[in-house]
C-alpha positions in Angstrom: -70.2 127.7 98.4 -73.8 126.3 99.1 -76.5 126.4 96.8 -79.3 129.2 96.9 -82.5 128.0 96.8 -83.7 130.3 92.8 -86.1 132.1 94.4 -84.5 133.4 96.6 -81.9 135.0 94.6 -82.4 138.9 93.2 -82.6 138.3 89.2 -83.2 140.3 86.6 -86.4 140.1 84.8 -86.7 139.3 80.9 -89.8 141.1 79.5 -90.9 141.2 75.5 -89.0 143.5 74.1 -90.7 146.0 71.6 -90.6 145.9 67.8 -91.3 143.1 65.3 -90.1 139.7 65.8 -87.9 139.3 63.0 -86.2 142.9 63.7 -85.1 141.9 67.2 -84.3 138.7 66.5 -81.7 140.2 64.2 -80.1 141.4 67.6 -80.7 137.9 69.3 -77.7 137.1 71.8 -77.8 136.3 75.6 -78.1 138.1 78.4 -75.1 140.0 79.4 -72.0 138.7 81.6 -73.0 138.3 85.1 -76.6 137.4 84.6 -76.6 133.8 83.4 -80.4 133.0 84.7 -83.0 135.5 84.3 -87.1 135.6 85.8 -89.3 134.6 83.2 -93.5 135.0 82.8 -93.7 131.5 83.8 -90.7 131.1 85.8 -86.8 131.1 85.0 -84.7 130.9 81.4 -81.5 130.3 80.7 -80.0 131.6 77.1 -76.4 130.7 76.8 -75.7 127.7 75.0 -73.7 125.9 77.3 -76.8 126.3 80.2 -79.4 125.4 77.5 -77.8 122.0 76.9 -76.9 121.3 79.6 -80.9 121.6 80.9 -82.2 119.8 77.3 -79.3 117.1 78.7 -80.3 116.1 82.4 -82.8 113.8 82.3 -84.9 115.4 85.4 -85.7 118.7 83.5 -88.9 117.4 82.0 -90.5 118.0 78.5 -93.1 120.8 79.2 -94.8 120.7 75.8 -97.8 118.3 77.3 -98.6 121.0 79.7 -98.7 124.0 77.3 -102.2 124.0 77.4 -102.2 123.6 81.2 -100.0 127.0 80.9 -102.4 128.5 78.9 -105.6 128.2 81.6 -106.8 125.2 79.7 -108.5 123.3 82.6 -111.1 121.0 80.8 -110.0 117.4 81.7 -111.1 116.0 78.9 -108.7 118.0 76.7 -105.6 117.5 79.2 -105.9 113.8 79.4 -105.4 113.6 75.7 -101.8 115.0 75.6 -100.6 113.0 77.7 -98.9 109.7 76.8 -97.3 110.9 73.6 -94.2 110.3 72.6 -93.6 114.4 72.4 -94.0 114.3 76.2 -93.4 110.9 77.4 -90.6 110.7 79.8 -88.2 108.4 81.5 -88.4 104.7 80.4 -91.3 104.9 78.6 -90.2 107.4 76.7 -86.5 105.7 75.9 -88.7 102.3 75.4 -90.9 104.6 72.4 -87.4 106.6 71.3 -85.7 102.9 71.0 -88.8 101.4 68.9 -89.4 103.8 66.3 -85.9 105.4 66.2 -85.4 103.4 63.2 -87.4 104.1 61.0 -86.6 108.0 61.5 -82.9 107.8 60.2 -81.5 109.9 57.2 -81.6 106.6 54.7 -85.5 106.5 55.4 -85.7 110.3 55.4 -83.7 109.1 51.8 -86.0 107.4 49.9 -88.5 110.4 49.7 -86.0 112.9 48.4 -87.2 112.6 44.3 -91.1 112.5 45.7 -90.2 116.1 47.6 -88.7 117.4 44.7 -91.5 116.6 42.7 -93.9 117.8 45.0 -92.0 121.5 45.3 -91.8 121.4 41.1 -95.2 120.9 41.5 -96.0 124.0 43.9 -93.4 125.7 41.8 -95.2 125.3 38.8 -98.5 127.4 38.5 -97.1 131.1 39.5 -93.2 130.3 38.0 -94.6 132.3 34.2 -96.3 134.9 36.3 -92.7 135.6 38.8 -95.3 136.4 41.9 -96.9 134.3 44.8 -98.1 134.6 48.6 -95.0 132.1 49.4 -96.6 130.8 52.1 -100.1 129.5 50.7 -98.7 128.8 47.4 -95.7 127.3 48.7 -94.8 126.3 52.4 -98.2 125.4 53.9 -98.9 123.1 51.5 -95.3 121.5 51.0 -95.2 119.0 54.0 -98.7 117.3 54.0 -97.9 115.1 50.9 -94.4 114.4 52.4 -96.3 113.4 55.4 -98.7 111.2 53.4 -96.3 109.8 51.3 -94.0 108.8 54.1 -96.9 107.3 56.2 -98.2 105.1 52.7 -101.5 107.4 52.6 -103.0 107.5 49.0 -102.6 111.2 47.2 -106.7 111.1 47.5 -106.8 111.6 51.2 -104.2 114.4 50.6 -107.1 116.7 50.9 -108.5 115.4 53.6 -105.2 115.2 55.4 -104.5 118.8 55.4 -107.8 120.2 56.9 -107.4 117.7 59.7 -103.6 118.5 60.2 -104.4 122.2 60.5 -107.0 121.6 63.0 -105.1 119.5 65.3 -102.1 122.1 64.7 -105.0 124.7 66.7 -103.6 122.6 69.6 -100.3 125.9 69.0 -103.0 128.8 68.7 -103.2 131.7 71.3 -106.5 131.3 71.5 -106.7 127.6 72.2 -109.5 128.0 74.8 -111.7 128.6 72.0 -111.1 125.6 70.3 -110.8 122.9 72.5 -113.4 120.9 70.4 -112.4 121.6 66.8 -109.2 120.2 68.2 -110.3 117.3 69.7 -113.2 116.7 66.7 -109.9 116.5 64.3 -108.0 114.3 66.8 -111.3 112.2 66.4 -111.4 112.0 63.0 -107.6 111.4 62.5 -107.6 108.3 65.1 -110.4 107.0 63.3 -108.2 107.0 59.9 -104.9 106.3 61.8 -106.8 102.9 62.7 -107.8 102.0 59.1 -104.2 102.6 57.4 -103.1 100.4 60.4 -105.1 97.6 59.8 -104.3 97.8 55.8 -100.9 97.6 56.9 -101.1 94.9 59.0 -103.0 92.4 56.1 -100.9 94.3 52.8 -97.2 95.7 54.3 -95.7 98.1 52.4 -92.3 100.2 52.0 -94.1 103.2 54.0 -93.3 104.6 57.4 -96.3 102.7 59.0 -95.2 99.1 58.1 -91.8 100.2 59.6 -93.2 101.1 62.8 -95.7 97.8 62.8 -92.6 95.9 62.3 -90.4 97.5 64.7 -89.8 95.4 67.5 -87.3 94.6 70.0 -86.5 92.2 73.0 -90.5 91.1 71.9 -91.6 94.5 72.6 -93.7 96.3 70.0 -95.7 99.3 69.8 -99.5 98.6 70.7 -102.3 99.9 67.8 -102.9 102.8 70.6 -99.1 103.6 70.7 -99.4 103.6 66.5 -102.3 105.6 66.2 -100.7 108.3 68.7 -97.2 108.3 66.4 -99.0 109.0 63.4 -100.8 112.2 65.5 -97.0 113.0 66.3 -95.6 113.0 62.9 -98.4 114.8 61.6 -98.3 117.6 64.7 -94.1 117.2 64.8 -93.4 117.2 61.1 -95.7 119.5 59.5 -95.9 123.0 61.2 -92.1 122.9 61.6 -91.2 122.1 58.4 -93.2 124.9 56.9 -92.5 127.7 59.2 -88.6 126.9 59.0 -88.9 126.9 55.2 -90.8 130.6 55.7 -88.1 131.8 57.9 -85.3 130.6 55.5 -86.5 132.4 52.3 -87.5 135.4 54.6 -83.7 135.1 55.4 -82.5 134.8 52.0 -84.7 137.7 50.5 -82.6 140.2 52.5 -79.3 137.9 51.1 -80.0 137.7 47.3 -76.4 137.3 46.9 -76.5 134.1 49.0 -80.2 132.9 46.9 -77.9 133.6 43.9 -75.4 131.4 45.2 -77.5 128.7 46.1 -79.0 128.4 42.5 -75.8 127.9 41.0 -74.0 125.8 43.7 -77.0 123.6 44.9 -74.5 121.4 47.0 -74.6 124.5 49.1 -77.8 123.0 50.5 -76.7 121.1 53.4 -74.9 124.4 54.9 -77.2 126.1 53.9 -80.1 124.3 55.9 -78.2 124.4 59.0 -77.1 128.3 58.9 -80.8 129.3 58.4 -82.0 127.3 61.1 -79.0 128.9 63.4 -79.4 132.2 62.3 -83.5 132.3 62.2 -85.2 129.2 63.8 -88.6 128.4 63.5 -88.1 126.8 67.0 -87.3 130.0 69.0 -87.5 128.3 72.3 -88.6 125.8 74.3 -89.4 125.0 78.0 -88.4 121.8 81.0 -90.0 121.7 84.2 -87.9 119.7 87.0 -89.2 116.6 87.9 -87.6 116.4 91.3 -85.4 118.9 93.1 -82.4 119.7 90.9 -79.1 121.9 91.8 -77.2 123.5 89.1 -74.5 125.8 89.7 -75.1 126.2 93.0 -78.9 127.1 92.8 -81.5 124.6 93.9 -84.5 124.5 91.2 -87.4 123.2 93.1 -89.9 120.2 91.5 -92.2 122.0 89.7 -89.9 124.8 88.7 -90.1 126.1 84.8 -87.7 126.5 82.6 -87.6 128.7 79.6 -84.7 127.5 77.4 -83.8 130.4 74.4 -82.6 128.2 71.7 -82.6 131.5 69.2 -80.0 133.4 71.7 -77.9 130.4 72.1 -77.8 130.0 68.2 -75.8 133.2 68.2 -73.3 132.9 70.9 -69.9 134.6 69.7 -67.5 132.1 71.3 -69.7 129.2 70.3 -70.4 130.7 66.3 -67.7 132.7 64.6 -69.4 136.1 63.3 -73.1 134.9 65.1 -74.9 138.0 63.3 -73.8 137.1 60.0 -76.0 135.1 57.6 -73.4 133.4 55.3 -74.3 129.6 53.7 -70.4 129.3 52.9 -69.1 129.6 56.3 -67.5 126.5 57.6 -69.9 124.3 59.6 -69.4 125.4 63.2 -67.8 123.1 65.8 -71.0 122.7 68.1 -74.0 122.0 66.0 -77.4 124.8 65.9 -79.8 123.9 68.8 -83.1 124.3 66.9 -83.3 121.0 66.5 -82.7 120.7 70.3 -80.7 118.1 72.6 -80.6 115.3 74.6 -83.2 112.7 74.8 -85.6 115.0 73.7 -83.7 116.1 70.3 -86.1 116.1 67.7 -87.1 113.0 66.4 -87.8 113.8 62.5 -84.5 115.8 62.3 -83.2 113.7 59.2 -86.5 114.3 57.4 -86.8 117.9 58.3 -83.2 118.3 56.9 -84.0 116.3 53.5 -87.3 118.6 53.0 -85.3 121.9 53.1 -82.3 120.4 51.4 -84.7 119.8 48.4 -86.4 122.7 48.9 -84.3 125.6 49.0 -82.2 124.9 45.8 -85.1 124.0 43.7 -86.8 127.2 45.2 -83.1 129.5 44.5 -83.5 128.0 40.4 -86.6 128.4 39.7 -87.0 131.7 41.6 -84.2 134.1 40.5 -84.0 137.4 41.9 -86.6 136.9 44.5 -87.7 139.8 46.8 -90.5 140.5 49.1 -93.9 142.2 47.2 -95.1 144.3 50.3 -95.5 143.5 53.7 -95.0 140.0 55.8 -97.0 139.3 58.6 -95.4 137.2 61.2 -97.4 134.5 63.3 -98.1 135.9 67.1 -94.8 135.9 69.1 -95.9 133.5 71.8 -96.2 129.6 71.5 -94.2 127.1 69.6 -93.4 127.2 66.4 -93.1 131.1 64.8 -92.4 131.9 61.4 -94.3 134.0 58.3 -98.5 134.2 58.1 -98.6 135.7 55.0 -95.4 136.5 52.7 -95.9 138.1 49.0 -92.9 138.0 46.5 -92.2 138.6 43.4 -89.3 136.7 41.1 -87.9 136.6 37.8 -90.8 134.8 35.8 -90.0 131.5 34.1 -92.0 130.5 30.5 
């Protein structure tokens, strides 16, 4: 049969459905038999998880998250010329060449060492509302867990902690629905953070140290090494990468596990839960609800011909509960056997997520610690959910209310 050129074909059109994110979520599957590509807002999407891979596979879908802002009527050169060149949306060799430096100081034995300094850090948090059994979970809790993670693992002294986190959450603006509006706080905290990045390098360089930074001056391969520019935009990654994520995926989890005390019970008492654990709440509700691939050069898939330049929306939530990929897909259930074909929140391909190993280790700490020292946990009045367009989604605001601790 020949291929179709996509736009030619009749599709049917995916439009937001109504209702609160979290509600229809709850109902997240894809689209029924027979219509295995579907009309998007910005192009086409694909939401089984056999067509997702395969697109997050094949190196000519491109990353789209460099032009995001592009998407967004961003048009200010300035601004656009900035994203480009990061790892997060490098492609082809120099992005393998990047991917094949700093891959390894990203494995799980790195992601290792900070395990006691994370639990620490969430006793810490833990600490000032655990007599009172109430807190807004997410200012008490998840926006300020990953910063001093983040610090730690980059060799950045607990004084610039402070500092760290009002810079991090305006380059993290770069996500915001109203971007346009603050193009220069963005680039003013880019500014200040390159101007830091380049001090902790040069520390570095004369005094090494067992931190993230020395690994990455170190790494080296074939006489290739990264160059102080290609350092200075890997520290803006981590911080952009690991700290939004982390948070909002930590939100969604105890969101999830507030309407399963059974399962928070569990997890409490059997804290070697945690690894299953981890992995069903990012299945079930990802922070990471999508993401998106633009074809670098004309590309045919099952008989239709994606033109260069064609989008690509990929539903990673939809393909997380597939029925003949997850047994009982609508079920939230930390003791279920881990599936055969692993959740996609993380991603796939060349592109899967860097910091997946320290992601993992954060909410491996995390959620037990949080399950024992938070018994009985429920939700104290209404959650408010971060606007259901770009990125990274999870919880704004999040009361609850616990069995106090003395």
């Amino acid at each position: 049969m020949p291929a179709t050129l996509v736009h030619e074909l009749e599709l049917p059109e995916m439009t937001a459905p109504d209702g609160n994110f979290p509600q229809r979520l709850a109902t997240a599957s894809p689209p029924p038999n027979g219509s295995w590509l579907v009309k998007t807002l910005f192009g086409y999407g694909v939401f089984r998880y056999d067509d997702v891979t395969a697109v997050l596979r094949d190196k000519r879908w491109h990353s789209a998250s460099g032009r995001i802002p592009e998407l967004m009527g961003i048009t200010r050169q300035d601004f656009l010329e900035r994203q480009q060149g990061s790892i997060l949306s490098a492609e082809g060799d120099e992005h393998v060449r990047l991917r094949r430096l700093v891959a390894p100081a990203f494995t799980p034995r790195a992601a290792d060492r900070l395990r006691p300094f994370m639990r620490q850090v969430m006793n810490d948090l833990i600490d000032p509302v655990s007599a009172t059994g109430r807190a807004e979970f997410v200012a008490d809790i998840t926006e300020p867990y990953p910063i001093p993670i983040i610090c730690e693992l980059l060799g950045a002294p607990r004084s610039d902690w402070q500092f760290f986190s009002r810079v991090a959450s305006d380059i993290l603006e770069i996500f915001s629905l109203d971007l346009a509006d603050k193009l220069d706080l963005v680039m003013n905290a880019q500014n200040e953070m390159n101007a830091y990045s380049l001090d902790l390098i040069a520390a570095r360089r004369s005094e090494p140290r067992d931190d993230l930074l020395t690994d990455l001056i170190a790494a080296e391969e074939a006489g290739d090494k990264l160059s102080t520019d290609e350092l200075v935009m890997m520290v803006n990654a981590v911080i952009v990468a690991g700290t939004d994520t982390t948070r909002n995926q930590l939100g969604c989890a105890v969101a999830m596990f507030a309407e399963h005390p059974e399962q928070w019970a569990l997890l409490a008492e059997r804290p070697e839960l945690a690894g299953r654990a981890v992995e069903e709440a990012m299945r079930y509700f990802g922070a990471v609800r999508g993401t998106a691939r633009f074809a670098s050069t004309d590309i045919e898939y099952r008989d239709v011909i994606f033109p260069a330049g064609t989008f690509i929306e990929l539903g990673l939530a939809e393909a997380n509960r597939q029925a003949d990929h997850f047994p009982n897909p609508h079920v939230f259930d930390i003791t279920s056997p881990a599936p055969e074909h692993p959740q996609l929140t993380f991603g796939s391909g060349i592109h899967y997520c860097l910091g997946a190993a320290l992601a993992r280790a954060e909410l491996q700490e995390a959620l037990p610690l949080l399950a024992q020292r938070m018994p009985n946990l429920r939700i104290d009045g209404v959650v408010t959910w971060k606007p259901d367009g770009v990125g990274i989604f999870g919880p704004a605001s999040m009361p609850i209310t616990f069995d106090p601790h003395h």
